[in-house]
C-alpha positions as CSV (number, residue, x, y, z in Angstrom):
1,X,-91.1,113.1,-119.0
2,X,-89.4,112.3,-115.8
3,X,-86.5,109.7,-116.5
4,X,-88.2,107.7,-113.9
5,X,-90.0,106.2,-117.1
6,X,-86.3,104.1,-117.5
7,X,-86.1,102.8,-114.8
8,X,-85.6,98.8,-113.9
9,X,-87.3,97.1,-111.3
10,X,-85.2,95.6,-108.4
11,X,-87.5,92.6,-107.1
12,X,-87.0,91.7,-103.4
13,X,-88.7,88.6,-103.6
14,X,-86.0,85.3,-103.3
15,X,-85.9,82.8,-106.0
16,X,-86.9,79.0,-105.4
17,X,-83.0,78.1,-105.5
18,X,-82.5,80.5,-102.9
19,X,-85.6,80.3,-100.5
20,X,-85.1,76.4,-100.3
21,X,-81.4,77.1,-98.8
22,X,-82.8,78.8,-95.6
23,X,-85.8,76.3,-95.8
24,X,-83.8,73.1,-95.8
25,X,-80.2,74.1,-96.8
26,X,-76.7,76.0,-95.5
27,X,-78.8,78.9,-94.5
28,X,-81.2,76.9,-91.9
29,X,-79.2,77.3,-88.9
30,X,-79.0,81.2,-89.4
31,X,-83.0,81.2,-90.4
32,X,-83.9,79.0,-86.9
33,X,-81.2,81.5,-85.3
34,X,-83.4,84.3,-86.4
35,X,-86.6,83.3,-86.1
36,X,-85.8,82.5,-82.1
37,X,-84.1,85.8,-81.6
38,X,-86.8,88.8,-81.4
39,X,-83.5,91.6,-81.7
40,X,-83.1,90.1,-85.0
41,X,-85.0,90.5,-88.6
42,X,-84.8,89.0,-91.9
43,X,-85.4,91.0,-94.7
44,X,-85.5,89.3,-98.3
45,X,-83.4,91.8,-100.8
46,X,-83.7,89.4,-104.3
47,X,-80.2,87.9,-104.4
48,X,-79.6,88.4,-100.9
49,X,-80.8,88.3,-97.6
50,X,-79.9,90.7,-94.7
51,X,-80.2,90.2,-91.4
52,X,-80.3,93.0,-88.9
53,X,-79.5,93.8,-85.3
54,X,-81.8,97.3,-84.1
55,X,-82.2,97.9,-87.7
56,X,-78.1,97.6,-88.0
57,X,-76.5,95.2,-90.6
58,X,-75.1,91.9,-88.4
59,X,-74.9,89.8,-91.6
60,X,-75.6,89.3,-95.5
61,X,-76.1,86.5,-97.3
62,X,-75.9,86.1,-100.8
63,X,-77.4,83.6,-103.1
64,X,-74.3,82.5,-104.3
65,X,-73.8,81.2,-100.7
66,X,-71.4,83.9,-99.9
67,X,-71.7,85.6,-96.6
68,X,-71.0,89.3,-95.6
69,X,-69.8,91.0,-92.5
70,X,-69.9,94.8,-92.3
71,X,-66.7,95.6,-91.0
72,X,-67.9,98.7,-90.2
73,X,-69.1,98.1,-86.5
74,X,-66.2,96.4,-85.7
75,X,-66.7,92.7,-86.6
76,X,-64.1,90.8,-87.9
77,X,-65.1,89.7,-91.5
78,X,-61.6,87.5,-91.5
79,X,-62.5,85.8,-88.3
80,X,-62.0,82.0,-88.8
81,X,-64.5,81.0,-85.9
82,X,-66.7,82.1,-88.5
83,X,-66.4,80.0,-90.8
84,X,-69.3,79.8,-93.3
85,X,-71.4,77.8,-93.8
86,X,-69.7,74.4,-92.3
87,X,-67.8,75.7,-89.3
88,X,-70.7,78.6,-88.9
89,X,-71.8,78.5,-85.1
90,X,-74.9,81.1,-85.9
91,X,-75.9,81.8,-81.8
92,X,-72.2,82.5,-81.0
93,X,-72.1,84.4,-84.0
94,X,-74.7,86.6,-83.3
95,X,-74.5,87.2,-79.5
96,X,-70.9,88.4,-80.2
97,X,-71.9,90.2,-83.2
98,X,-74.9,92.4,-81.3
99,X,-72.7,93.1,-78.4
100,X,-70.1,94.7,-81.1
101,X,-73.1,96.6,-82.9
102,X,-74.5,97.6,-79.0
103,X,-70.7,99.4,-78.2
104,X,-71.1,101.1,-81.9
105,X,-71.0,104.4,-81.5
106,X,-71.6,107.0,-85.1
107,X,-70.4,110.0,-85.4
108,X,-72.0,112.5,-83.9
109,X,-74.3,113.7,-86.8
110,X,-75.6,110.3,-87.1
111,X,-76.7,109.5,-83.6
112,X,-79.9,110.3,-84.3
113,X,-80.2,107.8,-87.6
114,X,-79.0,105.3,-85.2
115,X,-81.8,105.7,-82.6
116,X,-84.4,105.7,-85.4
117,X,-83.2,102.4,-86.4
118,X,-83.4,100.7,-83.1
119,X,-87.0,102.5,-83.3
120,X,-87.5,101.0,-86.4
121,X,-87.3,97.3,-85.7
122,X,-88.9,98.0,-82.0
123,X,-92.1,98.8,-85.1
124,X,-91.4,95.4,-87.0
125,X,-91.5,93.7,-83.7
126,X,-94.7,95.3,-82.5
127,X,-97.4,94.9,-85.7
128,X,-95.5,91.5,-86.5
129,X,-95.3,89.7,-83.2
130,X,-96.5,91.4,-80.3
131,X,-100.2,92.0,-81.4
132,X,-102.6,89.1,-82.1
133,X,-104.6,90.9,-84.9
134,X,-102.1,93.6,-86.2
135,X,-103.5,97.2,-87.8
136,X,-100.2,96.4,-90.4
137,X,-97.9,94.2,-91.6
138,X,-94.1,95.3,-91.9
139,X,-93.3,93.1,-94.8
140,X,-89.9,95.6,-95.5
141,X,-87.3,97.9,-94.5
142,X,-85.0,100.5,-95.6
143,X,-87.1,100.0,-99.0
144,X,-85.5,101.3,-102.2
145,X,-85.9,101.3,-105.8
146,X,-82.5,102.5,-107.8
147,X,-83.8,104.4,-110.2
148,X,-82.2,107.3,-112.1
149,X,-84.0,109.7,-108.8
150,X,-83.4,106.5,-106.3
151,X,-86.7,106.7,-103.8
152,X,-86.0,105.2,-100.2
153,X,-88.6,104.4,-97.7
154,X,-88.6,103.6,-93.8
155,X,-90.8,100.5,-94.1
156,X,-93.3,99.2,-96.6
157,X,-96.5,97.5,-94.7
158,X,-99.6,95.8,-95.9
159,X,-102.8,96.2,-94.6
160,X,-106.8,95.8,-94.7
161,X,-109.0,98.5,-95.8
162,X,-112.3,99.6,-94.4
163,X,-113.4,97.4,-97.4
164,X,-111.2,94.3,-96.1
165,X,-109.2,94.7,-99.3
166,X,-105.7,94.6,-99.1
167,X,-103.2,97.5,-99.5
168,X,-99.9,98.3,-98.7
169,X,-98.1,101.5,-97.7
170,X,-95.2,103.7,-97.2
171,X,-94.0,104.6,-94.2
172,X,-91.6,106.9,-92.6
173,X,-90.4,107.6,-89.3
174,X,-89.8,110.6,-87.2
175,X,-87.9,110.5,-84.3
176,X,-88.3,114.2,-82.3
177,X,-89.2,117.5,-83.5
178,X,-86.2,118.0,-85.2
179,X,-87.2,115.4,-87.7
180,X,-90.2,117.0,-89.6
181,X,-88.7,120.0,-91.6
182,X,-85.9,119.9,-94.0
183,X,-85.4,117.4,-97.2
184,X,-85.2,114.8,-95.2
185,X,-88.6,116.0,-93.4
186,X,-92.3,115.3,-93.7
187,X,-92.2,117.3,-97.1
188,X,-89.3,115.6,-98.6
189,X,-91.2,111.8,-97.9
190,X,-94.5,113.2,-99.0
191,X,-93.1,114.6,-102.5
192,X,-90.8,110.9,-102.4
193,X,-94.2,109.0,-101.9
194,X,-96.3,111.2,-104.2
195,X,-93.9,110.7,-107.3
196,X,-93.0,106.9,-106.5
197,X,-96.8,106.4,-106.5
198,X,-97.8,108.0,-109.9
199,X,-94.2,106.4,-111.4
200,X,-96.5,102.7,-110.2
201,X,-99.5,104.2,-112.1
202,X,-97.7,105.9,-115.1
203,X,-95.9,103.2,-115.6
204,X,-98.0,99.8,-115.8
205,X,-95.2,97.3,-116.2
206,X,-93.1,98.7,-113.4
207,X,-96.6,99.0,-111.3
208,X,-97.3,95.6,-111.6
209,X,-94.0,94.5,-110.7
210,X,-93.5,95.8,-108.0
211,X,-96.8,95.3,-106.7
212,X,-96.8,91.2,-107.3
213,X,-93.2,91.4,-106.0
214,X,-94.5,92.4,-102.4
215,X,-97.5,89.8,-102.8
216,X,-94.5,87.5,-103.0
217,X,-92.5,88.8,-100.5
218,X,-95.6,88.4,-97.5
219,X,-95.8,85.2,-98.9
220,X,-92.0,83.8,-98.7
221,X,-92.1,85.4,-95.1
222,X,-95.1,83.7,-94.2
223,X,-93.7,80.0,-95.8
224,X,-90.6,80.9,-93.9
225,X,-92.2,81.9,-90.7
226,X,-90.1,84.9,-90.3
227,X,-93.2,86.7,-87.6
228,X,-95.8,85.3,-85.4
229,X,-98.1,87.1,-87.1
230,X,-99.1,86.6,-90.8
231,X,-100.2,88.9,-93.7
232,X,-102.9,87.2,-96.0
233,X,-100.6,87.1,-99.3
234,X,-103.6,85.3,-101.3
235,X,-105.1,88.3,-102.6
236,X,-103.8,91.3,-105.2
237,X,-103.5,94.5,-103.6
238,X,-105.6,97.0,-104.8
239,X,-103.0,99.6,-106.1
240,X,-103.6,102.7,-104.7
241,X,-101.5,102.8,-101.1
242,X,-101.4,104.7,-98.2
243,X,-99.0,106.9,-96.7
244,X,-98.4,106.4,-93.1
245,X,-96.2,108.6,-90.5
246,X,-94.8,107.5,-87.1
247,X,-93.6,110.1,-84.7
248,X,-91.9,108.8,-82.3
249,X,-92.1,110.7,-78.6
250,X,-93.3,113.6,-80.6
251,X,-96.6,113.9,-81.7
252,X,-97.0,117.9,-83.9
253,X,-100.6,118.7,-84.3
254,X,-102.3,117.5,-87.4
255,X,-102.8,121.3,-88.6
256,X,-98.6,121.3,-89.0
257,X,-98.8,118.1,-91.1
258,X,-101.7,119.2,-93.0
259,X,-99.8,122.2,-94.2
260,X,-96.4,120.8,-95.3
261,X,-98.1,118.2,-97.1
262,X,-101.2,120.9,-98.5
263,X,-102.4,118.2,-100.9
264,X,-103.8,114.3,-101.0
265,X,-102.0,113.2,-103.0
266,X,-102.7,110.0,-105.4
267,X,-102.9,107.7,-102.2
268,X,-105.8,105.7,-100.3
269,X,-104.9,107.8,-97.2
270,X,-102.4,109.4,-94.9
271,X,-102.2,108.1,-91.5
272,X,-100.1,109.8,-88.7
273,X,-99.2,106.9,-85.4
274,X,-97.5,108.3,-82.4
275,X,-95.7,106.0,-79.8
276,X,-93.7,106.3,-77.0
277,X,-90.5,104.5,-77.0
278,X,-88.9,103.2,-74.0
279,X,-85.2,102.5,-75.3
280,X,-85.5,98.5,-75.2
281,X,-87.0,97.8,-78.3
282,X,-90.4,98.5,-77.0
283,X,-93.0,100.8,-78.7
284,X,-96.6,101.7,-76.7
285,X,-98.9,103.1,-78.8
286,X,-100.3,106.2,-78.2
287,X,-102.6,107.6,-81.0
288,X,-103.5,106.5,-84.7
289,X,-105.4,109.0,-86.6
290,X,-105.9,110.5,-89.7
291,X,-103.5,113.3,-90.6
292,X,-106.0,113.9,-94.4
293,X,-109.4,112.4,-94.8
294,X,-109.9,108.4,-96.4
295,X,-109.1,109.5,-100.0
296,X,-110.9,105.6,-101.0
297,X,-110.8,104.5,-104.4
């Protein structure tokens, strides 16, 4: 048995306590901030919220009311103009903020992980706000579940079936040829997918928590108008999901992707998008199609 079988779910949705303080309480001014800001997301992480700049951490909040600044791109986490949540001026704070995470510069092994963030919420921002009928629904990124064997996905996105039923899926983005072999490749994310996916069905409990969790989570986003676009969060999802791969100015030919994934897998479908990206947060979509056959049930 694979010690995935002890593992604790990690809900993402927000409690009532904590939804109502960016609905009406100390978080409101940083919730407006965001929601007028299209270089900044909100994603809901259970006892916290983060809020990201090009798919970069500009700010944490906690439900205890406690807020964090990574250090790590050089803002000042001791800075008394910022002082939370009374003294808290959340445009200023932000426009300094971005233009400290804009002069970040990695190391030079990462630079690559950095441009597939930015290319990352240039996705969020063009199936949640800049199409009127979207083919998906980002409802999360940088997805994880700690388990014993911790699985991490790009994105998690909802969407309708041929059937109109809704589904969500994992996604994972590829930015260049260099990204599609290795561990870290289109193998590694298939094999990640594939054993998350029977863990959900192997494992009823943890299935159905983590699949009413999301139904929550499109909901809260929805009541706190996070997107211009919305998800329908009335319905279940039927629980079998897709698996969905965005190459990003690279587009390798479905027979590669065919044989490093060599099998279906337990999921609805595998679906292979390629863009091009222009470097400002802007994705044109070049080509959706089906890297395996619709796999329905």
């Amino acid at each position: 048995m694979s010690d995935l079988n002890n593992a604790e779910f990690n809900p993402r949705a927000l409690n009532d306590e904590f939804l109502a303080k960016f609905k009406t309480g100390i978080h409101k001014a940083v919730l407006d901030e965001v929601k007028k800001d299209n270089e900044l997301i909100m994603c809901l992480r259970g006892t916290y919220v983060t809020i990201y700049y090009k798919s970069l951490q500009i700010l944490k909040l906690h439900n205890t009311g406690r807020p964090e600044i990574n250090s790590k791109y050089g803002i000042n986490p001791k800075d008394k103009e910022y002082g939370y949540p009374n003294d808290f001026n959340a445009h200023k704070y932000f426009a300094e903020a971005k233009k400290k995470l804009s002069e970040y510069q990695p190391k030079s092994g990462h630079k690559q992980n950095k441009k597939e963030k930015e290319v990352q919420q240039a996705i969020v921002n063009k199936y949640n706000s800049e199409q009127n009928d979207p083919d998906l629904f980002i409802l999360d990124i940088e997805y994880r579940q700690k388990c014993p064997l911790e699985k991490r996905f790009d994105a998690i996105a909802a969407f309708k079936d041929e059937n109109n039923k809704s589904r969500l899926a994992f996604v994972e983005i590829k930015c260049g040829s260099g990204a599609i072999s290795g561990d870290s490749g289109v193998q590694g994310h298939f094999i990640s997918a594939r054993d998350f996916t029977k863990h959900l069905k192997n494992n009823k409990k943890y299935g159905e928590n983590f699949y009413q969790d999301m139904k929550k989570v499109i909901n809260q986003i929805n009541e706190l108008g996070l997107y211009k676009n919305k998800f329908d969060g009335k319905t279940d999802f039927i629980k079998k999901p897709g698996l969905i791969y965005m190459f990003v100015n690279y587009s390798p030919r479905n027979d590669v992707i065919g044989s490093i994934t060599k099998e279906k897998g337990p999921f609805n479908k595998i679906t292979c998008i390629d863009f091009d990206y222009d470097g400002k947060l802007h994705l044109k979509s070049v080509q959706k199609r089906a890297c395996r056959g619709n796999h329905e049930g």
